[in-house]
N, C-alpha and C positions, 0 to 999 in steps of 0.2 A: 394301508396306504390309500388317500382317497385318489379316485382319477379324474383326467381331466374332464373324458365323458361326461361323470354325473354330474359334474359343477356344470357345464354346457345344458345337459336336462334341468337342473334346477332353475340356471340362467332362462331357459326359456320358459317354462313353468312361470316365474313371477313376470315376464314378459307379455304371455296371451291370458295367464290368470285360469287357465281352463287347459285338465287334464288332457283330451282328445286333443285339443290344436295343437298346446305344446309337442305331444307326441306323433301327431302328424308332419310338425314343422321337421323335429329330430328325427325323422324316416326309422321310427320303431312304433310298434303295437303300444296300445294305451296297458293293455297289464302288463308288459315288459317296462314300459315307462315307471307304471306308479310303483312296481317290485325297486325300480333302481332308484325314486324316491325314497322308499321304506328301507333300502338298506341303508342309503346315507346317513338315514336316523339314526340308525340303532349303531354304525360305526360312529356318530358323533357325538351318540348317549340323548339326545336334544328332538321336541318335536319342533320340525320347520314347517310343516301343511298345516295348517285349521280344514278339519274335514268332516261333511255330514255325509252327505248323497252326492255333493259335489263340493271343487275347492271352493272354499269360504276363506283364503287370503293366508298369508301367512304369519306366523307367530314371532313377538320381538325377534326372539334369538333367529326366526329363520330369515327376519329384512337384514340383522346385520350377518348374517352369514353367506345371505346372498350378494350385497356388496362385497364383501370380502373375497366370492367366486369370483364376480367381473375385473375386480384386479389382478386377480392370479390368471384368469383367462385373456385380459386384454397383453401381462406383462410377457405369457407364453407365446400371442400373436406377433407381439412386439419381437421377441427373441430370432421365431422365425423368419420375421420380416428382413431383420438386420443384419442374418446369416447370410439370406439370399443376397442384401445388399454388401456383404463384403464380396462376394463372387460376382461381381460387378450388373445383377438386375433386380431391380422394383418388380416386385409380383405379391400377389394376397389378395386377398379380399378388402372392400372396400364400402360401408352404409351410409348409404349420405340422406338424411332426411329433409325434406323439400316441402317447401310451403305449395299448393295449386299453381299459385299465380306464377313461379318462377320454374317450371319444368320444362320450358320451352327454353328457355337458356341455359337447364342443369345438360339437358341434351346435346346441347351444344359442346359444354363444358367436357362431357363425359367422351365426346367422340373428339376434343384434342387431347385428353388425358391417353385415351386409347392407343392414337398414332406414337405418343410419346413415348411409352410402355404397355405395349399389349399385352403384359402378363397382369396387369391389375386388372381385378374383378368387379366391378363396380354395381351396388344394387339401390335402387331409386325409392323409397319410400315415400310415396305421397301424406303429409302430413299435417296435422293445424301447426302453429307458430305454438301453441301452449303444448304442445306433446314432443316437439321440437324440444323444447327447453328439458321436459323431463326424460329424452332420449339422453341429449348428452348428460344431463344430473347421473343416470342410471349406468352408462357404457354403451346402450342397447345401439346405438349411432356412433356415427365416428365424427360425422362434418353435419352442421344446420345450414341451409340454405334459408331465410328467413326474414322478416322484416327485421331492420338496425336497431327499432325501437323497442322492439320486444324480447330482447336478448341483453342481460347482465351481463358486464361486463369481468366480474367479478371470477376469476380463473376460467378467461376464457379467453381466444385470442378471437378478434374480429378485426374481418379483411371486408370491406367494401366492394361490391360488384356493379351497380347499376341503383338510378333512379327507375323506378318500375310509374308508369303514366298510364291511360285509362282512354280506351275509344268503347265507342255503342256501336254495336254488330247489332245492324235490326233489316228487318226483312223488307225488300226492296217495296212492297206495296202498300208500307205504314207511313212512308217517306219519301218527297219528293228531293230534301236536301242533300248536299253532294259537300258540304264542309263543314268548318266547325259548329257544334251546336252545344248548348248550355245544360248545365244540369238540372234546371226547367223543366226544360221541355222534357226532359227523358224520364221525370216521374211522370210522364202521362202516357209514357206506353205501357204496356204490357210487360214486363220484365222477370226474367228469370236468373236470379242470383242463388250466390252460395249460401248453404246454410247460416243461421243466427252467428252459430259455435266459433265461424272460422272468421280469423283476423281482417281477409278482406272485405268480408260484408260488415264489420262492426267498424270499418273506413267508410263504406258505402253510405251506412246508415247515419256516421256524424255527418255525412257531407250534405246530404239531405235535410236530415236535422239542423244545420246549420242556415239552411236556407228556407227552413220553416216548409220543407215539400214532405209529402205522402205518396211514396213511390208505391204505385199497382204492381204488385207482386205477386203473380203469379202462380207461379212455380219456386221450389229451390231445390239446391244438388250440392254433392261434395265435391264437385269437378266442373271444369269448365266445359267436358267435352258432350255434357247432355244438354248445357246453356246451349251451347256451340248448336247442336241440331236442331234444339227448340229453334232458333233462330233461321237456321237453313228451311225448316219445314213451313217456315211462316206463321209460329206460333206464337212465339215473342219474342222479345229484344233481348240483347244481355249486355252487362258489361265488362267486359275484358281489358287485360295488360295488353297494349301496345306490342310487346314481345313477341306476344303468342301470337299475333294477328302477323305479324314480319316472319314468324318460321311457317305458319302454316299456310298463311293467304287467304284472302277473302274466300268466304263461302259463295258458289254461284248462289245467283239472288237475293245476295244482304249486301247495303252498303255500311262501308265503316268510316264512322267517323269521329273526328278528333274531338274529345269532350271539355269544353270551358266556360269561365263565368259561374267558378275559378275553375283553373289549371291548378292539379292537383298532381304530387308524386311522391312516392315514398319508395325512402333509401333502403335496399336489399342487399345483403351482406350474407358471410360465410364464418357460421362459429364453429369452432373446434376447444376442445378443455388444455388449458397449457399444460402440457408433459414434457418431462426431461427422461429420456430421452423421448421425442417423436416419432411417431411413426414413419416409418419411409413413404408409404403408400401416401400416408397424411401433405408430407413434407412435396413429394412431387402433384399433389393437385394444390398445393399453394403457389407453385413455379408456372404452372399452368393456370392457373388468375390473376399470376401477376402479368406472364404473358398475354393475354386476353384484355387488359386495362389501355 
């Protein structure tokens, strides 16, 4: 009989791709881990690891085997969820993977989901918009927080949350202006944006591109919150969601200001994979977005 454990090790196994994290992630030793690898094998006759000195990915039979764990593990989640919710409470766990630029309103999100039911367990992954897509493809996520436009629509349900807009956090002694100002002038600061990789620098950079500018760049990061300090410390400018700047507030010694010529916004939405049935867990942070509208 196989268990649900090693489908969970395997699960996370083609998740980090790497023996040690998986088995760090599953709070067991790495030769207890790759033993309960090794015996799945040989109870399912089949190799699923490619192995040298380290994993080198898995074999056909082991990608559809491992899909095949994620639905038996997500429809066990499922089971328990709906147990608890016939004894009348929402509780479980709960992965919602988040673009950077919208963590400042998953936050939000997450602490009315809270009040609503405080037995859901809710864990934040910060993530690009393309690793987003292949969370929900894989199970490995439950909900994408994510740009509208980078999300198929194709078995997936999408909810609308917000147009996400764009101000310059720059440091009060680069600037004497106190309103709006154009995306001009702000390739001539000093700027430290996201990486290439992530969806809102490849906005950043058509919008630039578009306007024929050569933005001085800096620095780059996977997060807002090392722009954020460049900025605070007076080392360069950044550009941030609107969002983020209304939950956290201005940084002493940077003004923020509104970016235009053009006003630019891109619609942020909430994908989930359509299932019959839904999750509960699922089903009440949809209540709660719609609440929130």
């Amino acid at each position: 009989m196989i268990e649900l454990r090693d489908l969970q090790l395997l699960s996370a196994l083609a998740r980090h791709r790497h023996f040690a994290k998986a088995a760090e992630d599953c709070g067991i030793s790495q030769p207890a881990f790759s033993m309960r690898i090794r015996n799945l094998e040989e109870r399912l006759g089949v190799t699923i690891v490619r192995r040298a000195n380290r994993f080198q990915g898995l074999t056909e039979e082991g990608e559809m085997i491992v899909r095949r764990a994620r639905r038996i593990l997500g429809d066990a989640r499922a089971l328990e969820q709906e147990v608890a919710a016939i004894r009348g409470e929402i509780s479980g766990a709960l992965v919602l993977g988040v673009i950077p630029t919208a963590l400042a309103f998953t936050g939000r999100l997450v602490r009315r989901l809270h009040q609503a039911h405080p037995r859901i367990v809710a864990r934040i992954d910060s993530m690009s918009s393309t690793a987003i897509q292949q969370g929900l493809d894989d199970g490995t996520i439950d909900a994408g927080i994510t740009y509208g436009d980078s999300i198929g629509t194709d078995l997936r349900h999408v909810q609308p949350l917000y147009e996400e807009t764009y101000v310059l956090l720059v440091p009060g002694h680069m600037t004497d202006a106190t309103g709006p100002i154009p995306w001009a002038r702000v390739a001539e600061f000093p700027l430290c944006l996201l990486e290439p990789q992530m969806q809102n620098r490849r906005i950043l950079d058509r919008i630039f591109a578009e306007q024929g500018l050569h933005p001085r760049v800096v620095a780059e990061t996977s997060g807002f919150t090392a722009a954020m300090v460049m900025a605070r410390e007076g080392l360069a400018a950044a550009v941030v969601p609107r969002v983020l700047v209304r939950a956290l507030g201005a940084l002493e010694g940077c003004r923020v200001l509104p970016l235009v010529d053009p006003v630019v916004s891109k619609p942020i939405c909430m994908a989930t994979l359509q299932r019959d049935p839904e999750l509960p867990v699922l089903a009440a942070l949809r209540d709660v977005v719609t609440s929130l509208r």
